[in-house]
MARBA-3410 file (N, C-alpha, C, O; in Angstrom, 1 decimal):
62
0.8,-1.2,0.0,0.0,0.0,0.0,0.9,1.2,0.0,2.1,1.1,0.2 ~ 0.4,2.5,-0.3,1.0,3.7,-0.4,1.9,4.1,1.0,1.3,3.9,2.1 ~ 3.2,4.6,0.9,3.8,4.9,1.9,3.7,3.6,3.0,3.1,3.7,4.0 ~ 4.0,2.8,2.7,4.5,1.5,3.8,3.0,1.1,4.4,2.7,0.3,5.3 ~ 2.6,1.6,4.1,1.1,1.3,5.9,0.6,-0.2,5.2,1.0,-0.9,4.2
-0.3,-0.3,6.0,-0.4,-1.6,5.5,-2.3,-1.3,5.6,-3.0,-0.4,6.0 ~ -2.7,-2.7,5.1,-4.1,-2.6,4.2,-5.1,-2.1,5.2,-5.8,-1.2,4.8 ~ -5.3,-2.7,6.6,-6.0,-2.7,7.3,-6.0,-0.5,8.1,-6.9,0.3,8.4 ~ -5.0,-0.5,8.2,-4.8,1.2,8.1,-5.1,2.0,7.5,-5.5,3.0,7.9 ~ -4.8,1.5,5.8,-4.7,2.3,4.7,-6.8,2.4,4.7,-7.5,3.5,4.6
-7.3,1.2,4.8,-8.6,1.5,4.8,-9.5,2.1,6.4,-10.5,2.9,6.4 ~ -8.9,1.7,7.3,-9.5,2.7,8.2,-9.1,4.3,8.1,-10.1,5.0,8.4 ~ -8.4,4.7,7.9,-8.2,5.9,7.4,-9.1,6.7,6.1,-9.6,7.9,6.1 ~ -9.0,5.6,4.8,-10.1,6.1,4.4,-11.6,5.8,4.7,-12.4,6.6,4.2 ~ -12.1,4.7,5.4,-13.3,4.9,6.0,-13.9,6.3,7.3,-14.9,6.9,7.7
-12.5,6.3,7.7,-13.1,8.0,8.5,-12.7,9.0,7.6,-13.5,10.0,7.5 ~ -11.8,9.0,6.8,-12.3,10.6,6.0,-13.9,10.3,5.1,-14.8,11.1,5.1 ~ -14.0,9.2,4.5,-15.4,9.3,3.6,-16.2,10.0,5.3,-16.6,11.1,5.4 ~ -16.3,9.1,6.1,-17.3,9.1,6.9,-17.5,10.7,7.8,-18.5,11.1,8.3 ~ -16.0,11.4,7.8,-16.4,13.2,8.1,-16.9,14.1,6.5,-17.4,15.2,6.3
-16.4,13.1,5.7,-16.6,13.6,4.4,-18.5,14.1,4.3,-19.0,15.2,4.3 ~ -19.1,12.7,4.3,-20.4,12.7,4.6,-20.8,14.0,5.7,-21.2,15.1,5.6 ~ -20.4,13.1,6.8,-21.3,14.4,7.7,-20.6,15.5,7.7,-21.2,16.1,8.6 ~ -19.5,16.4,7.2,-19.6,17.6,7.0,-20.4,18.4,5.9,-20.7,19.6,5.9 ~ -20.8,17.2,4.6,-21.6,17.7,3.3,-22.7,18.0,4.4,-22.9,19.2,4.8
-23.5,16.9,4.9,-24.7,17.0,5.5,-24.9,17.9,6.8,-26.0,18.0,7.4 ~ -23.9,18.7,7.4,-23.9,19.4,8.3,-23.9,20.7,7.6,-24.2,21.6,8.2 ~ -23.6,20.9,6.3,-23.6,22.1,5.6,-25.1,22.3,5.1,-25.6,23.4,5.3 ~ -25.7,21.3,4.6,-27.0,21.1,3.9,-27.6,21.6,5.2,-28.2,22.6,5.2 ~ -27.5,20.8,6.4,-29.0,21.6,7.7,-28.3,22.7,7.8,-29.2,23.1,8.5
-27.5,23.7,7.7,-26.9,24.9,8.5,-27.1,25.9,7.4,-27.6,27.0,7.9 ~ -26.9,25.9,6.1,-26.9,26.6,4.8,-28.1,26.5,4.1,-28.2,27.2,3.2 ~ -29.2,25.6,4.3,-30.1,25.1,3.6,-29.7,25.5,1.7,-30.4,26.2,0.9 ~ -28.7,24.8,1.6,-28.5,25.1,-0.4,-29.6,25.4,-0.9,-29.8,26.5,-1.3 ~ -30.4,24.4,-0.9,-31.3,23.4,-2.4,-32.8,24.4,-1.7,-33.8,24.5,-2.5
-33.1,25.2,-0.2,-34.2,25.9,-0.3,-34.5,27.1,-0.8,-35.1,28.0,-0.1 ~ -34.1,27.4,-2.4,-34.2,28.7,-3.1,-33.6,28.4,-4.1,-32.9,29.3,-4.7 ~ -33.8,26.8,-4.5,-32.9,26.5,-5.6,-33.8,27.2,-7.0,-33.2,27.9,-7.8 ~ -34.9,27.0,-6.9,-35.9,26.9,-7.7,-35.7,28.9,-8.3,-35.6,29.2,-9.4 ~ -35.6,29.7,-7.3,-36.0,31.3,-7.4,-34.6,31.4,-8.0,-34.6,32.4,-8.7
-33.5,30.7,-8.1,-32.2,30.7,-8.7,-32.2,30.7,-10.7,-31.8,31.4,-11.6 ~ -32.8,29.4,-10.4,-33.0,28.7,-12.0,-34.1,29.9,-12.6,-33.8,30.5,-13.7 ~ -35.2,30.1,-12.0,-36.0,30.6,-12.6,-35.5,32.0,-13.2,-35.7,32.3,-14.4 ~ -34.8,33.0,-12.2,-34.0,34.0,-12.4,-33.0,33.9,-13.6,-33.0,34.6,-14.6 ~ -32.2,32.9,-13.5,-31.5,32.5,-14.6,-31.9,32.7,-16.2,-31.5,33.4,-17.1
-33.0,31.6,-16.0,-34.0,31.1,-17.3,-34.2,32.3,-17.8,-34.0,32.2,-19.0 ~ -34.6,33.8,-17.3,-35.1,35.5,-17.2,-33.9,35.9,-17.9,-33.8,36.1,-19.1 ~ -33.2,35.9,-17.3,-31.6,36.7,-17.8,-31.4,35.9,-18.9,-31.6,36.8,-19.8 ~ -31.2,34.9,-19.4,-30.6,34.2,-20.1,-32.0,34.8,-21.7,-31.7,35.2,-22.8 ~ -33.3,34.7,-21.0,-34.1,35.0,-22.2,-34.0,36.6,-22.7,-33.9,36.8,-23.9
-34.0,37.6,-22.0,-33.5,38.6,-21.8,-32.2,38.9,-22.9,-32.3,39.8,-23.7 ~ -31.0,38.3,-22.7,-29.8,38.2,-23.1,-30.4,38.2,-24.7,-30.1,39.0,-25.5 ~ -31.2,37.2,-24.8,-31.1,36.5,-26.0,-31.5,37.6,-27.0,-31.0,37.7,-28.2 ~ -32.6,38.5,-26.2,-33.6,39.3,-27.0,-33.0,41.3,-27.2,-33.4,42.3,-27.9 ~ -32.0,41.1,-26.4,-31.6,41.9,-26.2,-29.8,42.4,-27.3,-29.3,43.5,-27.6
-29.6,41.0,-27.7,-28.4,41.0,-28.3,-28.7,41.8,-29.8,-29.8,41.6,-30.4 ~ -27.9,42.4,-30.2,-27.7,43.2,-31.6,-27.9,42.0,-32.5,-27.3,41.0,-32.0 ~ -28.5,41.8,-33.7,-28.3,41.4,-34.9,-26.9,40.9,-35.2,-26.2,41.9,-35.1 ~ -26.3,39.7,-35.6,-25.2,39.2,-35.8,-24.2,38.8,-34.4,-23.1,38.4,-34.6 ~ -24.5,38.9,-33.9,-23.9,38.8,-32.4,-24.8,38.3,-31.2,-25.7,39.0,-30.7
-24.4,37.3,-30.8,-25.2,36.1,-30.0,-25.8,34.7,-30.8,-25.6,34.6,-32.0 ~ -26.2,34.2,-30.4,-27.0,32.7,-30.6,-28.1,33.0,-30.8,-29.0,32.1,-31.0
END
């Protein structure tokens, strides 16, 4: 295994980082709530982005 350790190390080691790995994602998700304003994000987006489209000069943009 990498750097001398041996198997049973090399995997407890990575079973506790996956495992702070997890509960710091999920300690961010209850504290930050991401995903509750995902929707007023996209939708804002979809606006700007139509906007953009309608707004571009002739020959320049998509």
């Amino acid at each position: 295994m990498p750097a001398g350790v041996s198997m049973k190390e090399y995997l407890k080691f990575t079973s506790a980082a996956m495992l702070a790995m997890f509960a710091g994602s999920q300690l961010v998700h209850r504290y930050y709530n991401p995903l509750k304003d995902l929707n007023y994000y996209v939708d804002r987006e979809i606006k700007e982005q139509r906007l953009r489209k309608v707004d571009a000069p002739e020959g320049q943009g998509n």
